[in-house]
N, C-alpha and C positions, 0 to 999 in steps of 0.2 A: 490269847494266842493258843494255836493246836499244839499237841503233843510234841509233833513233826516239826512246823517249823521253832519252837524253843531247844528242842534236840539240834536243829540245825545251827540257830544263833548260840546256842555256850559251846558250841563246834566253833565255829568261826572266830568265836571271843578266846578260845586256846588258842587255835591255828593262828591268828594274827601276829600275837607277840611271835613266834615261831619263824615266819617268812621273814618278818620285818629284822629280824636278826641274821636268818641267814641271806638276806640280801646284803647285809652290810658287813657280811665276814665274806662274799662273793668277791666285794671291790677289792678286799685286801687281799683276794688271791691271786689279783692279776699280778703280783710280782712273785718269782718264786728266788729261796736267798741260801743258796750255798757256800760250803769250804768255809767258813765265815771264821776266822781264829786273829789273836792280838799277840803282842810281845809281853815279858812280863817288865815290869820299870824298876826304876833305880828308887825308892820312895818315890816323894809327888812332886820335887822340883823341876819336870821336864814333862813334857806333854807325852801322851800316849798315842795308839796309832791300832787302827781295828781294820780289817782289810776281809774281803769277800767277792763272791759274782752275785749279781742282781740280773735277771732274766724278766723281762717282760711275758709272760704266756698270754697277753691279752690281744686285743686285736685294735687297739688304740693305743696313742702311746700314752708313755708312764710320767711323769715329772714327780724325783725326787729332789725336795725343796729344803729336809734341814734331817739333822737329828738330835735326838735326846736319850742322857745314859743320867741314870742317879752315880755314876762314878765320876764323873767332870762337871764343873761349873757349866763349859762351852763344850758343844760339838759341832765338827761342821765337815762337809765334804769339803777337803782340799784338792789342789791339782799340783803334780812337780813342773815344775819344766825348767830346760837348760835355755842359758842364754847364746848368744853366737859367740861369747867369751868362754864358756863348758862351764859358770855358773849357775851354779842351782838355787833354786827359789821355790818358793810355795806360797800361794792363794786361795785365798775361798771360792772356788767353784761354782757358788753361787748355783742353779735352781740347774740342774743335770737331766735330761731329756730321754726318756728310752724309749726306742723306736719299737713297735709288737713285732715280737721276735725274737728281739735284738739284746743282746746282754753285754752288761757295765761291769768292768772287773774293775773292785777298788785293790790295788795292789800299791806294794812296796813301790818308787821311783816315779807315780802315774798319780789314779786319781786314789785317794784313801781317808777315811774317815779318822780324821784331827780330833785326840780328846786332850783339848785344855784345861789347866787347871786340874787335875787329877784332887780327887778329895778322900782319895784313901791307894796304897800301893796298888799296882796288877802282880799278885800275886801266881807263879806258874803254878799250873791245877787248878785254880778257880774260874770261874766264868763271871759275866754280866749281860746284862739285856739292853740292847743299843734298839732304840723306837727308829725306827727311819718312819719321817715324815712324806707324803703324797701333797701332791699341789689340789687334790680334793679334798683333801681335810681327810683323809683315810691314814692310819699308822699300822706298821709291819711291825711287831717284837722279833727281834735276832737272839738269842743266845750264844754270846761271842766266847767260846776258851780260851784262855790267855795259857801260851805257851812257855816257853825257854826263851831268857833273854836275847840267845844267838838265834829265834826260830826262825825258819826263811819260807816256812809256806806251812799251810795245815798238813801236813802229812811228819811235822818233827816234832 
């Protein structure tokens, strides 16, 4: 082999790994995840509660399918809703669809990320890292703050 093309091939054999990573930090930017903040808990005998906006910036849509925190056994998107009796209830929300464009606010009363089983307090001041899963097999890291027990939105 000439000079030229072995210069060209240990070019290519760097640059590979290199695309081949930034293509697949590319997919996980099709969501962008703001305001993202938790309550702080009573110790771990009651489930926790992580709330944010999810923005699709891509031009397909997005299906978010689960999540995982090393702070809870389970996590899962839940949904509230009232009954025609003003009873409230919550459900697993099951695989959450976002339209390109379009943004998912997990909030207090709506839809918001359920942490069961808690395996260590939410202490106010400290944070965790909640993985939101993609229906591609793609995963976002959130860095959630956990606020004040009384907290009613990231801005307390």
């Amino acid at each position: 082999m000439n000079p030229r093309t072995m210069a060209w091939a240990a070019a290519m054999a760097l640059a590979l790994p290199l695309a081949i990573a930034a293509s697949a930090s590319a997919r996980a930017d099709r969501i962008v995840v703001e305001n993202a903040w938790s309550r702080a808990s009573i110790g771990t005998g009651r489930p926790g509660a992580a709330y944010m906006e999810i923005r699709n910036v891509s031009e397909e849509p997005v299906g978010l399918i689960g999540l995982e925190t090393d702070l809870a056994e389970n996590a899962q998107i839940h949904r509230t809703s009232m009954s025609a009796d003003g009873v409230s209830s919550m459900a697993s929300a099951g695989e959450v669809e976002i339209a390109p464009g379009a943004t998912v606010a997990l909030e207090p009363g709506g839809l918001h990320a359920m942490l069961m089983r808690l395996k260590r307090p939410m202490n106010r001041g400290e944070s965790f890292v909640l993985m939101i899963l993609l229906s591609d097999g793609d995963e976002v890291a959130v860095e959630v703050p956990i606020l004040g027990i009384a907290a009613r939105g990231p801005q307390d």
